[in-house]
C-alpha positions as CSV (number, residue, x, y, z in Angstrom):
1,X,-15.3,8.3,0.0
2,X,-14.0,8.3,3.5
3,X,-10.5,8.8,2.5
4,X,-11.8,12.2,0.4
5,X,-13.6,13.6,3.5
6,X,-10.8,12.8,5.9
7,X,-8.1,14.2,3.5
8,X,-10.4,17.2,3.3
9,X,-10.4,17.7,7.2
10,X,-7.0,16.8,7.5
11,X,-5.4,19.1,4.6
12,X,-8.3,22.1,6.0
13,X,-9.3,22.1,2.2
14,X,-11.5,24.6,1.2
15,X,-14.3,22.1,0.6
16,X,-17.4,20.4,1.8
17,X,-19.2,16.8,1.1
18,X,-22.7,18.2,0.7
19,X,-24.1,14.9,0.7
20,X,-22.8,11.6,0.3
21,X,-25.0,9.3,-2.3
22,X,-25.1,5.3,-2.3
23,X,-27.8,3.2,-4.7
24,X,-27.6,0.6,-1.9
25,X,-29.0,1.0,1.8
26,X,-26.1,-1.4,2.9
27,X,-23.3,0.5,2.0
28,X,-20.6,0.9,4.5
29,X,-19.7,4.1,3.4
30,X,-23.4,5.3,4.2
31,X,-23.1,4.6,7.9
32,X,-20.0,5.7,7.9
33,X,-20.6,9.3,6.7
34,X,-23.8,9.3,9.0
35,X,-21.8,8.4,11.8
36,X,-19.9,11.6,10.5
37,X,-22.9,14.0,10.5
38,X,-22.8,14.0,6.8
39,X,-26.5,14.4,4.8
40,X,-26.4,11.0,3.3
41,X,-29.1,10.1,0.3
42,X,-30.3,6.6,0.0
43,X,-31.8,6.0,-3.2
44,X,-32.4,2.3,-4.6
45,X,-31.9,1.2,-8.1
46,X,-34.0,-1.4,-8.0
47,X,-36.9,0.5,-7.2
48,X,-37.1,1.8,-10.2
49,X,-38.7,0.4,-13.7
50,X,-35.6,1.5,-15.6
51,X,-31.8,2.7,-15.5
52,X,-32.8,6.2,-17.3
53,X,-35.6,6.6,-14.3
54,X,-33.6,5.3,-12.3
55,X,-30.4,8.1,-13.3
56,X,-33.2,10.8,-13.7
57,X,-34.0,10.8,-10.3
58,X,-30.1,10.6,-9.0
59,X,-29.6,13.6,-11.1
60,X,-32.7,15.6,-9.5
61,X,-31.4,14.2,-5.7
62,X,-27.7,15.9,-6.9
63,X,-28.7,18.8,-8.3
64,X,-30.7,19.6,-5.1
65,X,-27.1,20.0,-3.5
66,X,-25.9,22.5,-6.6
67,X,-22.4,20.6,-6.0
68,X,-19.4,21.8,-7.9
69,X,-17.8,18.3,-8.8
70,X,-19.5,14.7,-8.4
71,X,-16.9,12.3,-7.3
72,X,-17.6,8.8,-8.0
73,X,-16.1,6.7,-5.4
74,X,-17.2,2.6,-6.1
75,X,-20.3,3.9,-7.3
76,X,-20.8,0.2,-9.5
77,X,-23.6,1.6,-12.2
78,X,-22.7,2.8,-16.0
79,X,-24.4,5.8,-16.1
80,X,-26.8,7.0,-19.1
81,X,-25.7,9.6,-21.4
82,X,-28.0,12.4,-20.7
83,X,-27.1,11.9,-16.9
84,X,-23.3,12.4,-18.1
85,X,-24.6,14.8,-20.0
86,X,-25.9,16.8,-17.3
87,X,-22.8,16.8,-15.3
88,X,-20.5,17.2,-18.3
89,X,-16.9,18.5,-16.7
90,X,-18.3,18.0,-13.3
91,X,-18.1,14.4,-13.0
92,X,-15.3,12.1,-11.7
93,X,-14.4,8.7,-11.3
94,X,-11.5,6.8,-10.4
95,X,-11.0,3.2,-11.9
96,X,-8.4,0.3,-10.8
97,X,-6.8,0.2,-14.3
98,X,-4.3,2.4,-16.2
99,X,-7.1,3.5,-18.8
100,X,-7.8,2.8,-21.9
101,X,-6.2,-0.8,-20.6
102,X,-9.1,-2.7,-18.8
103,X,-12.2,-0.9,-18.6
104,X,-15.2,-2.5,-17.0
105,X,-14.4,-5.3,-14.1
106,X,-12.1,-8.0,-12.9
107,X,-8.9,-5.1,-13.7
108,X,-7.0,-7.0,-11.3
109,X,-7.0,-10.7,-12.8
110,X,-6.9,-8.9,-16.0
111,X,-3.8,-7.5,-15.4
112,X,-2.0,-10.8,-14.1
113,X,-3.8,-12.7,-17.4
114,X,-1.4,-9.7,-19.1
115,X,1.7,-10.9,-17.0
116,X,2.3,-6.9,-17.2
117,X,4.9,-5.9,-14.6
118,X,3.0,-2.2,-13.9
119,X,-1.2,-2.0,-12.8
120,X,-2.5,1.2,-11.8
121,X,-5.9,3.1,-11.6
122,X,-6.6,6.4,-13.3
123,X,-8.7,9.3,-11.9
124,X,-10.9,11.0,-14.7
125,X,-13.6,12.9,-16.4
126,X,-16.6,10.8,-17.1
127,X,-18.4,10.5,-20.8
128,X,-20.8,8.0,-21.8
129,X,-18.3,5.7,-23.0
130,X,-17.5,3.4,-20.1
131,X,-14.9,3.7,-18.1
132,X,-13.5,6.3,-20.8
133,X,-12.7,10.3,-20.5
134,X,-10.2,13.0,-20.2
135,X,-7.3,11.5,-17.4
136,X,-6.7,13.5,-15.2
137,X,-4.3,11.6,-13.2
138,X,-2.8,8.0,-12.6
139,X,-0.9,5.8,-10.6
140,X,1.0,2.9,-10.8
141,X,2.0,-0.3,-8.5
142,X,4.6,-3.1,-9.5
143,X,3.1,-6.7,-10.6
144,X,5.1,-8.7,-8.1
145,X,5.6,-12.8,-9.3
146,X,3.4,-14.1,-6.0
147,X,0.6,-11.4,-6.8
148,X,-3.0,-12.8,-7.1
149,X,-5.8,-11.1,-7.6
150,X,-6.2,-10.0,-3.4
151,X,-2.7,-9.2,-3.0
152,X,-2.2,-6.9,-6.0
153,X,-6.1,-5.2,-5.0
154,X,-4.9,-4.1,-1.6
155,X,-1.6,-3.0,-3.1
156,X,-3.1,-0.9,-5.8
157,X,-5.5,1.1,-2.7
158,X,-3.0,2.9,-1.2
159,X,-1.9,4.5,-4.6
160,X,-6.0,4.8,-5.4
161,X,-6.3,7.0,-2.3
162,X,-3.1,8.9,-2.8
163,X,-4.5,9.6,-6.6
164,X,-7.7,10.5,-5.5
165,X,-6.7,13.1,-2.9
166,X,-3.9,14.7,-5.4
167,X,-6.6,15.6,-7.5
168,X,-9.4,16.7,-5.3
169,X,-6.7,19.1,-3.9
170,X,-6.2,20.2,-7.5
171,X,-9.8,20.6,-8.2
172,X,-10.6,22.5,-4.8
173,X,-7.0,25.0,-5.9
174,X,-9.3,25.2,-9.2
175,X,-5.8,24.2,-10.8
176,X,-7.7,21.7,-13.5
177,X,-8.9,22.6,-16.8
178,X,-10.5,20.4,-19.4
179,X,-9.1,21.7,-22.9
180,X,-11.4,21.9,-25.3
181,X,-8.6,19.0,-27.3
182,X,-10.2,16.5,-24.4
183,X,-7.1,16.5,-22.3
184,X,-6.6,17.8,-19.1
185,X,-4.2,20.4,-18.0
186,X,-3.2,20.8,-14.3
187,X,-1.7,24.1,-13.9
188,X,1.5,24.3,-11.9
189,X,1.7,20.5,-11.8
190,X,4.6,19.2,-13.8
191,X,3.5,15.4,-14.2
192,X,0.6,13.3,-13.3
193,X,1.8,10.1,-12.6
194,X,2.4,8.4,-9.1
195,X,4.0,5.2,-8.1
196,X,3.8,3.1,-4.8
């Protein structure tokens, strides 16, 4: 989240963080985009009886804001359908794993337990399906032999960030379509891969 608002100052992108959301009062990124003069939204899962309550009132708290695109930035809930549902072509997240390889957690250790030589993470579309949907674009970081878990975490952020801006840019250029196939086109943008 902090590397999104920056990149958005830094690039002058047409764009605004109307309000910056977090299920947890502790969140860094909370007191981070207060200490911005950002509208931050505080609003507590456990407070709630259920998930759907729970997602039924973060989808009245968004929709208050009218916001073009909900990016999802270590937002740690699986969402319910009809909140997907709501934000269908609006929502996206980025996950530390080159999708459909490793949804869910522990994508790290999951790749070393692989002995693959690539890991990546992959910004896209939500659906109700976890950790599934329309890519829209993803990156990629070498396995090295002394990686562990930590190492090959840190390694993968830089390219995360990197990702994430790319396509934020592209959605603020209004250069990203989802095709009614369920893939994603970026106009002008030849490939949408990147490497570390």
């Amino acid at each position: 989240m902090q590397s999104i608002v920056e990149t958005i100052k830094k690039k002058q992108l047409a764009a605004e963080v109307v309000a910056v959301i977090a299920n947890k009062a502790d969140a860094l990124g909370i007191q981070w985009a207060q200490e911005q003069g950002l509208v931050t939204e505080v609003l507590e899962h456990k407070a709630f009886a259920s998930r759907q309550q729970f997602d039924d009132q973060l989808a009245t708290v968004i929709q208050t804001y009218q916001p073009d695109y909900v990016l999802l930035a270590g937002f740690m809930r699986i969402l319910s359908p009809s909140f997907v549902e709501q934000f269908d072509g609006k929502l996206i997240n980025i996950h530390p794993s080159l999708l459909p390889l490793f949804p869910g957690l522990n994508t790290h250790q999951q790749a070393l337990d692989a002995q693959l030589q690539w890991h990546g993470c992959t910004v896209h579309f939500v659906t109700a399906v976890l950790d599934h949907g329309p890519i829209i674009a993803q990156g990629i970081v070498p396995v090295q032999q002394e990686d562990d878990e930590t190492s090959l975490a840190g390694r993968l952020l830089a390219i995360e960030h990197r990702v994430y801006n790319e396509v934020l840019q592209w959605l603020v250029e209004g250069r990203v379509r989802l095709l009614e196939t369920g893939r994603v086109q970026v106009d002008g943008v030849a490939h949408r891969a990147f490497a570390l």
